[in-house]
C-alpha positions as a Markdown table, in Angstrom:
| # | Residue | x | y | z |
|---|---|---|---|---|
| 1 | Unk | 116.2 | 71.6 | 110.8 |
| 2 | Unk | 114.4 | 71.2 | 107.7 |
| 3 | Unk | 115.1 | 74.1 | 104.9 |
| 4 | Unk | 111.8 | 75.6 | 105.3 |
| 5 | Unk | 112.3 | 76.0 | 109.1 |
| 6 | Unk | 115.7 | 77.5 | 108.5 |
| 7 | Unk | 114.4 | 80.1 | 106.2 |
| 8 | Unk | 111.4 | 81.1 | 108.6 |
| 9 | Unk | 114.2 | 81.6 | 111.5 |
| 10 | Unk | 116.5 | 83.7 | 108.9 |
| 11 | Unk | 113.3 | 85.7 | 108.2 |
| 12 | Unk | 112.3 | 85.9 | 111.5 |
| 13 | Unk | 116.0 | 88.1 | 111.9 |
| 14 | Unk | 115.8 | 89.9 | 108.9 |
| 15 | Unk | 114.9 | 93.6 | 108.5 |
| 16 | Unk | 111.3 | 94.3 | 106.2 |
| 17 | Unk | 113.1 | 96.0 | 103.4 |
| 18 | Unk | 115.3 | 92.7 | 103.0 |
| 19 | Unk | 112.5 | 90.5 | 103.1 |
| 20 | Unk | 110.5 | 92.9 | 100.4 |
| 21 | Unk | 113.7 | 92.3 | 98.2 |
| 22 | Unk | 113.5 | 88.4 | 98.7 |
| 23 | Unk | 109.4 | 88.0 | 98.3 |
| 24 | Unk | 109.9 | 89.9 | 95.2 |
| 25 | Unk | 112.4 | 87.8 | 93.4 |
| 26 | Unk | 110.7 | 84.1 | 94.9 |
| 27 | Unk | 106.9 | 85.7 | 93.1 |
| 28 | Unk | 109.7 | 86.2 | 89.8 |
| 29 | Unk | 111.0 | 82.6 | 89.8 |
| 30 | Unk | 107.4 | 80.9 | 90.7 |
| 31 | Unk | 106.2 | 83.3 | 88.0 |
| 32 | Unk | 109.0 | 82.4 | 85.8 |
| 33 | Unk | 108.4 | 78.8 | 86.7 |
| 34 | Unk | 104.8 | 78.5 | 85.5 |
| 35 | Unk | 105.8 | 80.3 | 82.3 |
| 36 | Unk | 108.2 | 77.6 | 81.5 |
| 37 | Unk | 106.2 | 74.7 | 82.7 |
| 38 | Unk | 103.2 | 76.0 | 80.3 |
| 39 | Unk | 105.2 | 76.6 | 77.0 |
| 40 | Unk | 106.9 | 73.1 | 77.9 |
| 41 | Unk | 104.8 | 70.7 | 75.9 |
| 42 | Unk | 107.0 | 67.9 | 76.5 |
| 43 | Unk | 106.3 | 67.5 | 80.3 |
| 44 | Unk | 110.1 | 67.1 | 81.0 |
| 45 | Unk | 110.3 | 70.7 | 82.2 |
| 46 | Unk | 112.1 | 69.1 | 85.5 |
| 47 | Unk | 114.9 | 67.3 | 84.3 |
| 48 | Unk | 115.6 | 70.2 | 81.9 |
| 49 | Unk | 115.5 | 73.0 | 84.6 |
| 50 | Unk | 117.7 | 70.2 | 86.9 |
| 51 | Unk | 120.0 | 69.9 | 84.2 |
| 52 | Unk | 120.7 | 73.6 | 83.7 |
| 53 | Unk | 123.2 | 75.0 | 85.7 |
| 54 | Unk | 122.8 | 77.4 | 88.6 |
| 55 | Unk | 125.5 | 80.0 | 87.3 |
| 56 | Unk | 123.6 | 79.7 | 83.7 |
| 57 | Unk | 120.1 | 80.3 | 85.2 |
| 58 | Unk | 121.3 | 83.6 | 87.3 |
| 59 | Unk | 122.9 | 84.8 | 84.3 |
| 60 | Unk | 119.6 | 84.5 | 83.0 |
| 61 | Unk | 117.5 | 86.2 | 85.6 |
| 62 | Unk | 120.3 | 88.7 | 85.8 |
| 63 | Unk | 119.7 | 89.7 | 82.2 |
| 64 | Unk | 116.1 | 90.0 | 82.6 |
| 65 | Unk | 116.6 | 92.7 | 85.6 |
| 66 | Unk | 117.1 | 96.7 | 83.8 |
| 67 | Unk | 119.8 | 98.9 | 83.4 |
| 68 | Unk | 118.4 | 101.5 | 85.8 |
| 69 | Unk | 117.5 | 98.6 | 89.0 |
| 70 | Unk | 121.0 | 97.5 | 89.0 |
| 71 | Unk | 122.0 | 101.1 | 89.2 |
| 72 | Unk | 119.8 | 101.4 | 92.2 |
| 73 | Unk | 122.7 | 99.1 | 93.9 |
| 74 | Unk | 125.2 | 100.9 | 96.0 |
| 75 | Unk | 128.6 | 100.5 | 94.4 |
| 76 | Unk | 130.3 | 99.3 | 97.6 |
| 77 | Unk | 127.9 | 96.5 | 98.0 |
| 78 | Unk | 130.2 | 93.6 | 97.7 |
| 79 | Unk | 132.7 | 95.3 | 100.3 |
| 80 | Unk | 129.7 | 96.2 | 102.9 |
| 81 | Unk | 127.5 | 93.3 | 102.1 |
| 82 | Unk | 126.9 | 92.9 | 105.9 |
| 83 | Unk | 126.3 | 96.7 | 106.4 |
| 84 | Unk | 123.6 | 96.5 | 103.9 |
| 85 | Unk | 122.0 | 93.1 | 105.3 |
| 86 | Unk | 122.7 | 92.7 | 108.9 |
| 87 | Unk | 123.5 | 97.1 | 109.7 |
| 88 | Unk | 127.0 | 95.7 | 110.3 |
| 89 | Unk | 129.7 | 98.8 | 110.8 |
| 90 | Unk | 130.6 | 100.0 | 107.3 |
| 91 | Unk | 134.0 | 99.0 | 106.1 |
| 92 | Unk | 135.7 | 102.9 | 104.9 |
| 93 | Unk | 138.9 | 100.5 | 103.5 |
C-alpha cells in the first residue's frame, strides 16, 4: 500500500473536525513551501529542507502557531489523545 493510499483509508475513518485540522496544517506547509522555494535563489531549496531536521522544522511551525490557538488545546490531550481522535473512553487517571 502506497502512502497516498494509506492516508485516503485513514481519512476515510476519520471524523470531519479531524480532517479540518489536518487540511489546514498540509495548505500551511505547501504554503510554507512555495514561500521558501521563491525566496531560495539558489535552486537547492531540496537538499536544504532534506538536510534540516524534523524536530527543528516542528519547532519551527510550532513557533509560528499563537499564544491563544495553543490555548484552544485541552490540557489533558496527551493523556486522552485517543479520546480526542478516535472518541476512545476518556482516561479520569
Amino acid at each position: 500500500m502506497t502512502v497516498k493510499e494509506e492516508l485516503i483509508k485513514e481519512i476515510s475513518q476519520t471524523p470531519d473536525f479531524l480532517i479540518q485540522e489536518v487540511l489546514n496544517f498540509l495548505l500551511f506547509i505547501k504554503n510554507r513551501f512555495k514561500q521558501r522555494v521563491s525566496e531560495n535563489k539558489t535552486g537547492d531549496f531540496t537538499d536544504t529542507l532534506a538536510s534540516q531536521s524534523f524536530l527543528n522544522f516542528i519547532d519551527d511551525v510550532s513557533s509560528q502557531i499563537p499564544q491563544s490557538e495553543w490555548e484552544k488545546l485541552p490540557s489533558d490531550m496527551s493523556k486522552n489523545l485517543d479520546y480526542y481522535l478516535y472518541g476512545s473512553p476518556k482516561s479520569e487517571e
